[in-house]
MARBA-3410 file (N, C-alpha, C, O; in Angstrom, 1 decimal):
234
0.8,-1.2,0.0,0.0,0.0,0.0,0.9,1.3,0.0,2.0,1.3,0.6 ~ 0.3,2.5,-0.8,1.1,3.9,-0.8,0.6,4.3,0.5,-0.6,4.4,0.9 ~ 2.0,4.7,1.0,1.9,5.3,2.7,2.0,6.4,2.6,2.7,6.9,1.7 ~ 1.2,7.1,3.6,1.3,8.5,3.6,2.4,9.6,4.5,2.4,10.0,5.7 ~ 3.0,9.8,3.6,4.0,10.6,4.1,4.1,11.9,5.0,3.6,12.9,4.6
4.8,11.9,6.2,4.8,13.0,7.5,5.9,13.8,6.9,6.9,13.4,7.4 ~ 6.1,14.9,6.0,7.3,15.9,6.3,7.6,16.4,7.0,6.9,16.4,8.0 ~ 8.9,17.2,7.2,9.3,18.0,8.4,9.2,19.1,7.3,8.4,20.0,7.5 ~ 9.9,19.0,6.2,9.3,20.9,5.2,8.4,20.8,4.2,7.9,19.7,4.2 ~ 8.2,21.3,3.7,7.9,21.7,2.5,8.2,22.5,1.5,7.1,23.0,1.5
8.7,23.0,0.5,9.2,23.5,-0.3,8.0,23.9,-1.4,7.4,22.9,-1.7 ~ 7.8,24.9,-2.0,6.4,25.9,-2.4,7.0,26.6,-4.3,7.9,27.5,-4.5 ~ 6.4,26.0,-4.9,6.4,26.2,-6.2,6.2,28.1,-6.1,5.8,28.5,-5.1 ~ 6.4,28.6,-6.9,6.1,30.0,-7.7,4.5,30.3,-7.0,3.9,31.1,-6.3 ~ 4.2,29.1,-7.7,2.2,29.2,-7.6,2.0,29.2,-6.2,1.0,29.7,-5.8
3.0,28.4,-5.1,2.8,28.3,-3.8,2.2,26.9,-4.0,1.3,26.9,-3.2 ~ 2.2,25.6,-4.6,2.2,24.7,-4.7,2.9,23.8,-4.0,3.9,23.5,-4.6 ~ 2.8,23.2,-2.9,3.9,21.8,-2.5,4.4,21.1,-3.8,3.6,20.6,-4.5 ~ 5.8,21.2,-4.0,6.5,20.7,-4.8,7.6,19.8,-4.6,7.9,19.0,-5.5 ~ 8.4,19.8,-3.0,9.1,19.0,-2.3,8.8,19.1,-0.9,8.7,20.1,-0.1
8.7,17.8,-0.8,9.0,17.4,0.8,10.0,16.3,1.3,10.2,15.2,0.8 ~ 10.5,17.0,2.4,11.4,16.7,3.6,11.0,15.7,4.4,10.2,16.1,5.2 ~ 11.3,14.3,4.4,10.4,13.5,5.0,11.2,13.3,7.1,12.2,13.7,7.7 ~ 10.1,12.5,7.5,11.3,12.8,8.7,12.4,11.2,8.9,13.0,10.8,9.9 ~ 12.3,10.7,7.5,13.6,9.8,7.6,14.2,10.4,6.7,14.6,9.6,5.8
14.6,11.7,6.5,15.8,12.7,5.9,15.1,12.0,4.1,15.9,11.7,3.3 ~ 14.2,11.9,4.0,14.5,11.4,2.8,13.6,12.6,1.9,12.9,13.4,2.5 ~ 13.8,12.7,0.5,13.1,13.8,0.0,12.1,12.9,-1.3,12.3,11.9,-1.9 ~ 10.8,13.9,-1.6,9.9,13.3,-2.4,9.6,14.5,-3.2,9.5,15.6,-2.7 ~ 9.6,14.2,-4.4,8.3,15.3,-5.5,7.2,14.6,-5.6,7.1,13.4,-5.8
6.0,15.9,-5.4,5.1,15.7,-5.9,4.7,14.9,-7.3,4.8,15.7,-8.2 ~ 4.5,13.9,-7.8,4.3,13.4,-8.8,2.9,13.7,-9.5,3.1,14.3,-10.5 ~ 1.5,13.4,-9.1,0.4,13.7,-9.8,-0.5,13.8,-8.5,-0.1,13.6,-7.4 ~ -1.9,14.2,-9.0,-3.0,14.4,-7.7,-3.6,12.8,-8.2,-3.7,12.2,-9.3 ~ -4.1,12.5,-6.4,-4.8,11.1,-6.4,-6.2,11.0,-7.8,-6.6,12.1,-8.3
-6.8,9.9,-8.1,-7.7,10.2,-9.3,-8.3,8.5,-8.8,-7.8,7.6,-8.1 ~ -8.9,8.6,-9.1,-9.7,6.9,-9.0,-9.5,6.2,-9.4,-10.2,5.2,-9.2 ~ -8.0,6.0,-10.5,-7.4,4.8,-10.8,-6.0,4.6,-10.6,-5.3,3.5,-10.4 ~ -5.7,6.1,-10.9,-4.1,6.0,-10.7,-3.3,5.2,-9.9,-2.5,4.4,-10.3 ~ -3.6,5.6,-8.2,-2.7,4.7,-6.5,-3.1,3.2,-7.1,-2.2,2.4,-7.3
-4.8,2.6,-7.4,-4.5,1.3,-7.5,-3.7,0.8,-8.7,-2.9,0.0,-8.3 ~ -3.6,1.0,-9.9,-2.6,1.0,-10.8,-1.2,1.0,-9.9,-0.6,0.0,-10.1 ~ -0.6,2.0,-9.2,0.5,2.5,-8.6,0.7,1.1,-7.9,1.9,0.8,-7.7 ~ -0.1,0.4,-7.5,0.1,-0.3,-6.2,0.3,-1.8,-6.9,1.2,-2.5,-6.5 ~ -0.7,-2.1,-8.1,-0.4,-3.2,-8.7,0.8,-3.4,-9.4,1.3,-4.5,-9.4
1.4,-2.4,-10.1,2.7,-2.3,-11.1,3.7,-2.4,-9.7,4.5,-3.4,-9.7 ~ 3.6,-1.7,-8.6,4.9,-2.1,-7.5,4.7,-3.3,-7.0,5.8,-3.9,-6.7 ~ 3.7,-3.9,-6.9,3.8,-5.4,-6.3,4.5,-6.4,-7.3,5.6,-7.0,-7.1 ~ 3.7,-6.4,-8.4,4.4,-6.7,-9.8,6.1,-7.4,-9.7,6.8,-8.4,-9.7 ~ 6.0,-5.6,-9.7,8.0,-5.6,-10.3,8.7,-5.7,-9.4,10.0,-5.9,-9.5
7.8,-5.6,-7.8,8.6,-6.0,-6.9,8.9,-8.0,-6.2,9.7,-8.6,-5.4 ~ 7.6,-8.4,-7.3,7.6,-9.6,-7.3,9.2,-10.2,-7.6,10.0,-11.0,-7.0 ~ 9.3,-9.6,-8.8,10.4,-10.2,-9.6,12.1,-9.5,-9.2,13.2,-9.6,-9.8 ~ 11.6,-8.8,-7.7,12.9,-8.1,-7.4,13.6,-6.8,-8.1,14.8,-6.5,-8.2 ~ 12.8,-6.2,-8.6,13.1,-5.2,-9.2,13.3,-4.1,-8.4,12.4,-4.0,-7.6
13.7,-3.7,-8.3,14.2,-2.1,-7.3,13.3,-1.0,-7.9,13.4,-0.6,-9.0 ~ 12.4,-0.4,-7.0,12.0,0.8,-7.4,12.1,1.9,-6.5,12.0,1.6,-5.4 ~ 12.2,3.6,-6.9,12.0,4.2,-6.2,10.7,4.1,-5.1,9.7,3.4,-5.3 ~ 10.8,4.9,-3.9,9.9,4.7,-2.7,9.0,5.8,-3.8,9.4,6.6,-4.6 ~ 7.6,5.2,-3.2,6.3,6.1,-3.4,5.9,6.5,-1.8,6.4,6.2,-0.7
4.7,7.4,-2.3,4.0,8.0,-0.9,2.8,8.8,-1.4,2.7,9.1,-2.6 ~ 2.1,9.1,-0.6,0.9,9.9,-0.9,1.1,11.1,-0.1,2.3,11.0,0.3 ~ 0.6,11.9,0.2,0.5,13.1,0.5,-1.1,14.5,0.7,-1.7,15.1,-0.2 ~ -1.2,14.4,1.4,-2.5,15.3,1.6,-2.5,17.1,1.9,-2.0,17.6,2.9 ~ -2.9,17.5,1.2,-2.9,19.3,1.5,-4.2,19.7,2.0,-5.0,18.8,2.1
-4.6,20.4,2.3,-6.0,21.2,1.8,-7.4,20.2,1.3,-8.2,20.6,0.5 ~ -7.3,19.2,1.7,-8.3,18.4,1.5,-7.8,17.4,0.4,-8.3,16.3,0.3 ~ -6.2,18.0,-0.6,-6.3,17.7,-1.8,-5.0,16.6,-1.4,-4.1,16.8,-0.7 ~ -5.5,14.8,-2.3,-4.5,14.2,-1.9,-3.5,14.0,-3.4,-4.0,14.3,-4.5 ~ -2.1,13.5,-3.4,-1.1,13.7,-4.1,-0.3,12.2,-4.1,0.0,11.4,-3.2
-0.1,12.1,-5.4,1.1,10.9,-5.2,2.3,11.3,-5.7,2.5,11.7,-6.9 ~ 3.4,10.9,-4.4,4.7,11.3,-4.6,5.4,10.2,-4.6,5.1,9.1,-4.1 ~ 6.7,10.6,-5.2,7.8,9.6,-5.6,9.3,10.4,-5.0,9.5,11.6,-5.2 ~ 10.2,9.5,-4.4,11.4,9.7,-3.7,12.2,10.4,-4.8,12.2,9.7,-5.8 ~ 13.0,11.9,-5.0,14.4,12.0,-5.4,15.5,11.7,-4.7,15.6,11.7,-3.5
16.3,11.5,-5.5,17.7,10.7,-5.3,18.8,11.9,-5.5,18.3,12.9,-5.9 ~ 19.8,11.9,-5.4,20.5,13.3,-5.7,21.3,12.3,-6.9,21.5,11.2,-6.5 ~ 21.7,12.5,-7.8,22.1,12.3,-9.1,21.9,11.3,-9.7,22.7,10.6,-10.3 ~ 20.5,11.1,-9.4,19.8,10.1,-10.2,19.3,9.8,-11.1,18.1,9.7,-10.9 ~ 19.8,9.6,-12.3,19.3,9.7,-13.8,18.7,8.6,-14.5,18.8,7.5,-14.1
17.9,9.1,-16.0,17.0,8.2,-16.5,18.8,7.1,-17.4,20.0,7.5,-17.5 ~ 18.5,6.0,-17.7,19.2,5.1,-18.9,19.1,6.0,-20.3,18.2,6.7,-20.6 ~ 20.1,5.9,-20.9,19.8,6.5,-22.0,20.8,6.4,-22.7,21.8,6.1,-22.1 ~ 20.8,6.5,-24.5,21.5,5.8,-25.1,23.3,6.7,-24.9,24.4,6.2,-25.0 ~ 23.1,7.9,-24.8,24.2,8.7,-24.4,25.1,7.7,-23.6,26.2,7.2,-24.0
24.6,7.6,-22.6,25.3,6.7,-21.5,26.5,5.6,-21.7,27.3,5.0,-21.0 ~ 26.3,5.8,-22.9,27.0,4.0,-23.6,28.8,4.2,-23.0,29.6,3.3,-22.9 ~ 29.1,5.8,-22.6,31.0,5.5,-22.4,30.8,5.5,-21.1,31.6,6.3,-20.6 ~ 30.0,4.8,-20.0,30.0,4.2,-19.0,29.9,2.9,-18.9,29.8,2.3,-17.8 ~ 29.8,2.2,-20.3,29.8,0.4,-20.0,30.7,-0.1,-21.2,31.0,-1.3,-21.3
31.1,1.0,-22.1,32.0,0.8,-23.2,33.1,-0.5,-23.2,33.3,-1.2,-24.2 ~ 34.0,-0.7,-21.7,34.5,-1.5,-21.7,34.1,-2.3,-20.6,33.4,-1.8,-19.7 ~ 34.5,-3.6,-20.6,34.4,-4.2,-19.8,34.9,-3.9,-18.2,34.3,-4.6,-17.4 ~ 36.1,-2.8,-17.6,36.3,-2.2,-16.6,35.1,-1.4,-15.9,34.5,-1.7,-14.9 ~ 34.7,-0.2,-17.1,34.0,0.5,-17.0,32.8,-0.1,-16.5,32.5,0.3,-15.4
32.1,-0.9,-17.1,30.9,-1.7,-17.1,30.9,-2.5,-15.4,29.8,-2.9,-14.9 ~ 31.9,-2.7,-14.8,32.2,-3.7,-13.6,32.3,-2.7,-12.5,32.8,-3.0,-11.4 ~ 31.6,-1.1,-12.8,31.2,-0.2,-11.8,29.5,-0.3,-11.8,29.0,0.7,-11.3 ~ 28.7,-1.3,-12.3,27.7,-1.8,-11.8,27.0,-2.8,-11.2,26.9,-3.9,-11.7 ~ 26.5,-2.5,-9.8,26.2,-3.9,-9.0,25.0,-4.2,-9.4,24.2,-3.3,-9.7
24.9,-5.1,-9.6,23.6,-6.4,-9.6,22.7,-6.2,-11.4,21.5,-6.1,-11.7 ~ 24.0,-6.1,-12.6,23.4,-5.6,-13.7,22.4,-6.3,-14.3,22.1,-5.9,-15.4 ~ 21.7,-7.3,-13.7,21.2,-8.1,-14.5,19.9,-7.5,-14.2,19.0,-7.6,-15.1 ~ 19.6,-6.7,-12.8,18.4,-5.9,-12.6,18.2,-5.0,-13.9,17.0,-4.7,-14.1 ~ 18.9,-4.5,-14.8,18.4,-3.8,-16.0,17.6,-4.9,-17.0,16.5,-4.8,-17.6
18.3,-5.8,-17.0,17.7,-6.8,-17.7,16.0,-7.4,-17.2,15.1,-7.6,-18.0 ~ 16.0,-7.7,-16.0,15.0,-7.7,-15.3,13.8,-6.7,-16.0,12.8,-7.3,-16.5 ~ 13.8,-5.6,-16.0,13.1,-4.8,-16.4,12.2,-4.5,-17.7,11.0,-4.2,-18.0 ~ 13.9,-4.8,-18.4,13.6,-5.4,-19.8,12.6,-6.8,-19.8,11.8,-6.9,-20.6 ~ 12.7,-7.5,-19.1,11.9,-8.9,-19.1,10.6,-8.4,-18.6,9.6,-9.0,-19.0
10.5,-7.3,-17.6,9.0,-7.4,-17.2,8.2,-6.5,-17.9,7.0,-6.5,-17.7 ~ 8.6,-5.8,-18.7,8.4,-4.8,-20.0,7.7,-5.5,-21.2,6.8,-5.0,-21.7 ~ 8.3,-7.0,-21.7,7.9,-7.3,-22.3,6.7,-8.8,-21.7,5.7,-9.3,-22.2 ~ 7.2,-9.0,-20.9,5.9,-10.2,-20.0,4.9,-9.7,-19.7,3.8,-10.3,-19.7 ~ 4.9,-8.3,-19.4,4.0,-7.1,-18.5,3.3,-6.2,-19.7,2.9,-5.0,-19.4
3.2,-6.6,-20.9,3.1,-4.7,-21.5,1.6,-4.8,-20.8,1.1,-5.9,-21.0 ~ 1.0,-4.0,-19.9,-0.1,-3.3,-19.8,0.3,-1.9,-18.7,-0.6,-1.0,-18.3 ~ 1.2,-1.9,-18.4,1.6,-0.4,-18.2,2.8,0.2,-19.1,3.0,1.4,-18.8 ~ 3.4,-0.2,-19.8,3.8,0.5,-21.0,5.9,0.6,-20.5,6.4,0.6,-19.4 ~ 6.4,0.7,-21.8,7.4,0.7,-21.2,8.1,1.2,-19.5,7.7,2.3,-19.0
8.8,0.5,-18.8,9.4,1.1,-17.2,10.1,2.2,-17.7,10.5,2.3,-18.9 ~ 10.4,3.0,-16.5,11.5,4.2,-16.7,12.5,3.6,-15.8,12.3,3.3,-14.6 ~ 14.0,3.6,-16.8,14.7,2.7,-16.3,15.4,3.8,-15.5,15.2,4.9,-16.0 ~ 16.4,3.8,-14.1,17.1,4.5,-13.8,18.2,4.0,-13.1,18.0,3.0,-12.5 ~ 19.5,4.7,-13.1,21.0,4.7,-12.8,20.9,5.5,-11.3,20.4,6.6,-11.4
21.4,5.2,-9.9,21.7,5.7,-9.0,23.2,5.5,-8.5,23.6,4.4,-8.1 ~ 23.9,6.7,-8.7,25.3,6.8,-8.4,25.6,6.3,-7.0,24.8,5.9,-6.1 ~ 27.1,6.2,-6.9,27.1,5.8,-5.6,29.0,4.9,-5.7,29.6,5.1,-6.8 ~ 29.4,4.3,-4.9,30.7,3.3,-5.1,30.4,2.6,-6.5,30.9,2.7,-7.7 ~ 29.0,1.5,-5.9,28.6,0.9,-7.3,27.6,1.6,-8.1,26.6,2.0,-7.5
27.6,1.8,-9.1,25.9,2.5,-9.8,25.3,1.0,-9.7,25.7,-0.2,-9.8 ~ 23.5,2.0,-9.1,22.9,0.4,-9.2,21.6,1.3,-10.3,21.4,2.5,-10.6 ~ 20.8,0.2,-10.8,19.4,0.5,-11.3,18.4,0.1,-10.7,18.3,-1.0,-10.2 ~ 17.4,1.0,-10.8,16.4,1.0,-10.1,15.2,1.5,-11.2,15.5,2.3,-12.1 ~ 14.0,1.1,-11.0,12.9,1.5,-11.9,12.1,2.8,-11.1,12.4,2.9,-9.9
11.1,4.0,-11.8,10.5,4.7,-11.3,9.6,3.5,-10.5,9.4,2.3,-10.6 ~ 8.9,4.9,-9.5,7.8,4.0,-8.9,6.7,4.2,-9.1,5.9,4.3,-8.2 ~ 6.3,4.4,-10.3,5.1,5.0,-10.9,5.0,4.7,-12.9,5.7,5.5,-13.6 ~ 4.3,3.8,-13.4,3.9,3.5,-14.4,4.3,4.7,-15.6,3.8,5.7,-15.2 ~ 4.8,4.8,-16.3,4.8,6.2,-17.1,4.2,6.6,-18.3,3.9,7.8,-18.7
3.9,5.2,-19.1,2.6,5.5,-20.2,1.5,5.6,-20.0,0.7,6.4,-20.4 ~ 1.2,4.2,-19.0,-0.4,4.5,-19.3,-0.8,4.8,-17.7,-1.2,4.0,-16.8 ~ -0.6,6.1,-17.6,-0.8,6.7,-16.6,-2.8,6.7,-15.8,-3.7,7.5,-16.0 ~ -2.9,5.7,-15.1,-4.0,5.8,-14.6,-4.8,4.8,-15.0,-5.9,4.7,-14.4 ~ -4.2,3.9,-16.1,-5.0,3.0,-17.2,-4.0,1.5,-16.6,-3.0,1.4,-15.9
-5.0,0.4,-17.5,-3.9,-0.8,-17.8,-4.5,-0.9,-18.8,-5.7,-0.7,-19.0 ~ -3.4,-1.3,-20.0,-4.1,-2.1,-20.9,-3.0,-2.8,-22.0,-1.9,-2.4,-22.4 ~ -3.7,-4.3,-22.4,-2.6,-4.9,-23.0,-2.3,-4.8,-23.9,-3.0,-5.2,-24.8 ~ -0.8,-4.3,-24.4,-0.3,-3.8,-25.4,1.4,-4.0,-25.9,2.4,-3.4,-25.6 ~ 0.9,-5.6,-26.9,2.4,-6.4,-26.7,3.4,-5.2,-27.2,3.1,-4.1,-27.8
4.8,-5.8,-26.9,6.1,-5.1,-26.8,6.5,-6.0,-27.5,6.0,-7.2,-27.4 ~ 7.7,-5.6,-28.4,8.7,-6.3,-29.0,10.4,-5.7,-28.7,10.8,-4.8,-28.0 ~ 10.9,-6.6,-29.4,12.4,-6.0,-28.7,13.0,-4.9,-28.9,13.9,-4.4,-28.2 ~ 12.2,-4.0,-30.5,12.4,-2.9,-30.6,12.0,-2.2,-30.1,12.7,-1.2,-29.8 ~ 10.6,-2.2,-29.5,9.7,-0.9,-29.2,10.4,-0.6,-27.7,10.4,0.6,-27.3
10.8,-1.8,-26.6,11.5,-1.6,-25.6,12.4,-0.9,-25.0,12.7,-0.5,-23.8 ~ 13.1,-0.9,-26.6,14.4,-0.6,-26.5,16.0,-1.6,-25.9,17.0,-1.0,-25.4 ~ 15.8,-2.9,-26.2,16.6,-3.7,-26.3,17.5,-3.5,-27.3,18.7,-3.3,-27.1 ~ 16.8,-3.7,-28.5,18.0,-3.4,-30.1,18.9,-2.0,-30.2,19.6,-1.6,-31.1 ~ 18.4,-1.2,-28.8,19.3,0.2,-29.0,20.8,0.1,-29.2,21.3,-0.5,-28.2
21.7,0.3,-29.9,23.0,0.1,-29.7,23.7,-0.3,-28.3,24.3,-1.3,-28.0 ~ 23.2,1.1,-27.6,23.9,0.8,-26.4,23.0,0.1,-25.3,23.4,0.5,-24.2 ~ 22.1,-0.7,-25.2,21.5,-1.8,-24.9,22.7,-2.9,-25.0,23.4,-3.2,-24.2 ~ 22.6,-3.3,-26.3,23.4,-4.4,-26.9,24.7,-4.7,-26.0,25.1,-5.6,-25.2 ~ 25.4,-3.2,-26.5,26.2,-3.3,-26.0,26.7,-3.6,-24.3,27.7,-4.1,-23.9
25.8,-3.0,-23.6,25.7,-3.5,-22.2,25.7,-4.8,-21.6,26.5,-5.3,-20.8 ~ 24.3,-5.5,-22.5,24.2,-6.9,-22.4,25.2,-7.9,-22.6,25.2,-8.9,-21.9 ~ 26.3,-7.7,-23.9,26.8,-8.3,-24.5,28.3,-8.8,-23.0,28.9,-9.8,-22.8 ~ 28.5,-7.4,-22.4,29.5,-7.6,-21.1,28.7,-9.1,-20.7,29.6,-10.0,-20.7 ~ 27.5,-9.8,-20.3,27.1,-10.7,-19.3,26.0,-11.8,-20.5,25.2,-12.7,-20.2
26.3,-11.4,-21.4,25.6,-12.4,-22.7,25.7,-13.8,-21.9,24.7,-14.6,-22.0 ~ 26.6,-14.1,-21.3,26.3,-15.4,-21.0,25.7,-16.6,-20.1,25.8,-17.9,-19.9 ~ 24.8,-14.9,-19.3,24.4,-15.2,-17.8,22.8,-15.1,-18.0,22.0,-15.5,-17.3 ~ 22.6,-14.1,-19.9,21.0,-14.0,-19.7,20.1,-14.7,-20.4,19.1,-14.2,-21.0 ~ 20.5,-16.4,-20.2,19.4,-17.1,-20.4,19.0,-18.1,-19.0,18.2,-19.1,-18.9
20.1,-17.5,-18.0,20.1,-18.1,-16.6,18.8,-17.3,-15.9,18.0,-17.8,-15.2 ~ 19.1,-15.9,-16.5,18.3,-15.1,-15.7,17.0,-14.7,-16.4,16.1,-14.0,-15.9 ~ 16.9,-15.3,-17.6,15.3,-15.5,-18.0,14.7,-17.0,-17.6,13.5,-17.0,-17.4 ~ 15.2,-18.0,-17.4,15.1,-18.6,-16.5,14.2,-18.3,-15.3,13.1,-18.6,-15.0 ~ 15.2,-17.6,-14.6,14.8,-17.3,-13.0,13.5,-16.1,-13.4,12.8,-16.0,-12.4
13.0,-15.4,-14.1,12.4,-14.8,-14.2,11.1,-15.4,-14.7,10.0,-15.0,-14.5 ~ 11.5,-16.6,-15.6,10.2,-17.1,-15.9,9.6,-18.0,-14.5,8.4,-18.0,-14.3 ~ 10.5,-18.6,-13.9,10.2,-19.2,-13.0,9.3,-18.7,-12.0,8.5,-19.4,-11.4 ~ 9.7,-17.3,-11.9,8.7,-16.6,-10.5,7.3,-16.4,-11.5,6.4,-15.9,-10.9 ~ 7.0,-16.6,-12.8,6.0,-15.9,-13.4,4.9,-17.9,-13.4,4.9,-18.7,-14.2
4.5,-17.8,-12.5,4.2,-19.2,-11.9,2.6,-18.9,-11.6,2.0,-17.8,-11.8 ~ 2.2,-19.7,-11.2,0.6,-19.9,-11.0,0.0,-18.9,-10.4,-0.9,-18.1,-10.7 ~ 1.3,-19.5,-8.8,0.3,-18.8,-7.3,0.6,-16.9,-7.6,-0.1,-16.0,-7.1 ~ 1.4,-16.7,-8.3,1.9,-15.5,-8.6,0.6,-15.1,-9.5,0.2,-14.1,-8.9 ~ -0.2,-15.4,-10.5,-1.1,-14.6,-11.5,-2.3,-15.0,-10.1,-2.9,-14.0,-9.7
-2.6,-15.9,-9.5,-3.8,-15.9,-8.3,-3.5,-14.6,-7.6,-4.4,-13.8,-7.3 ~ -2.2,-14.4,-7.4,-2.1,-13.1,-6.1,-2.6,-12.0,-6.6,-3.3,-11.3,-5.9 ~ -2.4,-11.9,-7.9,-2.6,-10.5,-9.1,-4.3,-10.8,-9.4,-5.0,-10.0,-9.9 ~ -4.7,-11.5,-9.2,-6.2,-11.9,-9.4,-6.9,-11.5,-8.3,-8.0,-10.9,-8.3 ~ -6.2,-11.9,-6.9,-6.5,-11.5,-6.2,-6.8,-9.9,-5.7,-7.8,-9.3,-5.6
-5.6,-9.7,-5.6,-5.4,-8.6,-5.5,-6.3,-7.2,-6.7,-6.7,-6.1,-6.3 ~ -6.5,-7.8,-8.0,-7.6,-6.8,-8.7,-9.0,-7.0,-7.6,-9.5,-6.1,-6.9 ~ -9.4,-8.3,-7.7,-10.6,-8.4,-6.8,-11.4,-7.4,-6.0,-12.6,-7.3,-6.0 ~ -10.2,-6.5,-5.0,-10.0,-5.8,-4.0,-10.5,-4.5,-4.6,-10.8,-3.6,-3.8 ~ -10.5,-4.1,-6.2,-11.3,-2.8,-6.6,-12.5,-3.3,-7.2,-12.4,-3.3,-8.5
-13.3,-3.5,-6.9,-14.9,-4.0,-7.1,-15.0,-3.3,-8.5,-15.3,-3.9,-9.5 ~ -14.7,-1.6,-8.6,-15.5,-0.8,-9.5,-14.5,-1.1,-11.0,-14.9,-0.8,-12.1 ~ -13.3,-1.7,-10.9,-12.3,-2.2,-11.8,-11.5,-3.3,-12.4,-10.7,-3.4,-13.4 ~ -12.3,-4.5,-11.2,-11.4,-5.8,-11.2,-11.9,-6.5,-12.8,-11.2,-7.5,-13.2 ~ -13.0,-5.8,-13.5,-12.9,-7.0,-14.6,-12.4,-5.8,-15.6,-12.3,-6.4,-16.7
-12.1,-4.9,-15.7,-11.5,-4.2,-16.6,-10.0,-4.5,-17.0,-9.4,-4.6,-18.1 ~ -9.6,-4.8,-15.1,-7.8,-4.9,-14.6,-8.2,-6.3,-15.7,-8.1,-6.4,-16.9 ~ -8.7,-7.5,-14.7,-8.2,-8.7,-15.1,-8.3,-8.8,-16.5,-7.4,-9.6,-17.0 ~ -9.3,-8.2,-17.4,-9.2,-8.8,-18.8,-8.1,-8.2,-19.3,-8.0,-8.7,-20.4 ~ -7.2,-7.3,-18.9,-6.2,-6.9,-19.9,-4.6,-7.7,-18.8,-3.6,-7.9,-19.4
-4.6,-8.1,-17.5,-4.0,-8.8,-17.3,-3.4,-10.0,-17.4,-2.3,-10.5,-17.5 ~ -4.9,-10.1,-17.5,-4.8,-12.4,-17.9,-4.4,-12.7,-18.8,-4.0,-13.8,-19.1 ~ -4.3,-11.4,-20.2,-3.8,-12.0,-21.4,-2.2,-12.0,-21.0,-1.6,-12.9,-21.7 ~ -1.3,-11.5,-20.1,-0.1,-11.8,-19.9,0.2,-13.1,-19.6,1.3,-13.6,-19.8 ~ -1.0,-13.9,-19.1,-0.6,-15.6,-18.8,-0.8,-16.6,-19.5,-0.6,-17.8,-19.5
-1.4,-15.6,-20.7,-1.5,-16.9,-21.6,-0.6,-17.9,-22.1,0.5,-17.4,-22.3 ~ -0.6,-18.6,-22.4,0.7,-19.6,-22.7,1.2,-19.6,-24.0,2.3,-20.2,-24.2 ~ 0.9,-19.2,-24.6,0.9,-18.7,-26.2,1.7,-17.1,-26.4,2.4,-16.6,-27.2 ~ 1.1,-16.6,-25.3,1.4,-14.8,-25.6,2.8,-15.5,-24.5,3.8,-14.7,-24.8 ~ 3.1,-16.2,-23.7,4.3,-16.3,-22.9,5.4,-16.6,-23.8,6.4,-15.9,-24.0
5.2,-18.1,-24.3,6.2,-18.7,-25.0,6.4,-17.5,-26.3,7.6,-17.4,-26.5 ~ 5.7,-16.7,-27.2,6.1,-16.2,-28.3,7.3,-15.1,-27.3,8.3,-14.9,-27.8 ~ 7.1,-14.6,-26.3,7.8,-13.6,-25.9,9.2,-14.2,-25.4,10.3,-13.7,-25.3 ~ 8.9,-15.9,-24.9,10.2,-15.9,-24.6,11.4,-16.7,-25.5,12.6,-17.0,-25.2 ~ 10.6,-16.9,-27.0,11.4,-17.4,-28.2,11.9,-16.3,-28.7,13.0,-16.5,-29.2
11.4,-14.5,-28.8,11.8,-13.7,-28.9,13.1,-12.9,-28.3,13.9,-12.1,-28.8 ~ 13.1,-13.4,-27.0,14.2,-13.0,-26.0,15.1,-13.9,-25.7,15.9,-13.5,-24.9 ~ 15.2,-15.4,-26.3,16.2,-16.1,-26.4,16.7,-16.0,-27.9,17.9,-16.2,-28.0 ~ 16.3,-15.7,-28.9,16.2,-15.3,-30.3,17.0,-13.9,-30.1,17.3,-13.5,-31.2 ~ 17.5,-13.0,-29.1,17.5,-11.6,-29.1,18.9,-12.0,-28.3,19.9,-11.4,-28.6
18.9,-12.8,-27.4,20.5,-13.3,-26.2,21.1,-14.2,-27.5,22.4,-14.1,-27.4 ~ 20.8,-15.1,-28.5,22.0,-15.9,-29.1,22.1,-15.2,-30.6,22.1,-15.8,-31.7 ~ 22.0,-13.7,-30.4,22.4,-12.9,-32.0,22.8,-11.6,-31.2,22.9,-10.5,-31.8 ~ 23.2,-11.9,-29.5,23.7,-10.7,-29.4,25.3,-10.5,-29.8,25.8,-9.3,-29.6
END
């Protein structure tokens, strides 16, 4: 569930808008969007989701003003989106061995294409000794919606140059780690997601009909001849 967040400041747009808050575990949040009747539960199922599969995401929170409630997301101090620029940070194989746990980008990539019903993740880099990645914690296309809309390895952005090239440092670990990713994508796991829609009365057959097409066994296996087809022509 999105918790609601206690600041110690607040920090006031031009307009006088809450724009940043000071939380009181030192940590800092932007306002991301105002609450709406679909958005937080969308918010809540994509984090359970990706956190199924271990994916790292920024912390969320909600936030209340003036009657008016808000969903916020954690900043990081030099924490940036992936992007193809990036590439003279994994260029060599040294360079590349300043990231811990790389296969979590890959991860992403895998629930991007197992998952399209919230639309490409926003991938992100957080500095530090090791750079690690972590995903937003908030859906970024289909903001407030679900719906099923297969992905291929282009539209993801896998065939980007500097994708490739990333991958190609650990080419020989990611059909271990589609593996383990298919593995958590298991029975009791689409029940919990079943369950879990249940819990919005006014949306559960909207959620589930665009969900359940992710289990199908046909829409699985085509995605995962694609992404073994995509690891032995890297």
């Amino acid at each position: 569930m999105i918790q609601e967040l206690k600041p110690l400041t607040i920090s006031s747009s031009i307009r006088k808008n809450p724009t940043v808050l000071f939380t009181t575990e030192l940590k800092q949040f932007l306002l991301y969007e105002p609450f709406n009747g679909e958005n937080h539960i969308v918010a809540e199922l994509y984090s359970f989701m990706m956190e199924h599969f271990k994916v790292e995401l920024l912390r969320s929170g909600s936030f209340s003003l003036r009657g008016k409630k808000y969903l916020c997301c954690e900043e990081i101090s030099g924490c940036i989106e992936v992007d193809s620029w990036l590439t003279y940070q994994w260029k060599k194989k040294r360079q590349f061995n300043r990231f811990i746990r790389p296969r979590a980008l890959f991860d992403m990539y895998l629930f991007d294409m197992f998952f399209p019903v919230f639309g490409p993740s926003s991938k992100l880099i957080i500095p530090g000794k090791k750079d690690r990645f972590v995903a937003h914690a908030f859906p970024q296309k289909n903001k407030g919606s679900i719906a099923f809309e297969p992905q291929d390895i282009n539209s993801v952005g896998l065939n980007d140059p500097a994708m490739r090239m990333f991958f190609k440092h650990i080419k020989l670990y990611l059909n271990e780690y589609l593996e383990d990713f298919i593995a958590l994508n298991h029975e009791k796991f689409r029940a919990d997601i079943k369950y879990r829609v249940s819990l919005y009365p006014d949306h559960r057959n909207q959620y589930w009909n665009e969900l359940s097409k992710c289990f199908e066994p046909s829409f699985r296996n085509y995605i995962t001849a694609n992404i073994e087809n995509y690891i032995l022509n890297l």
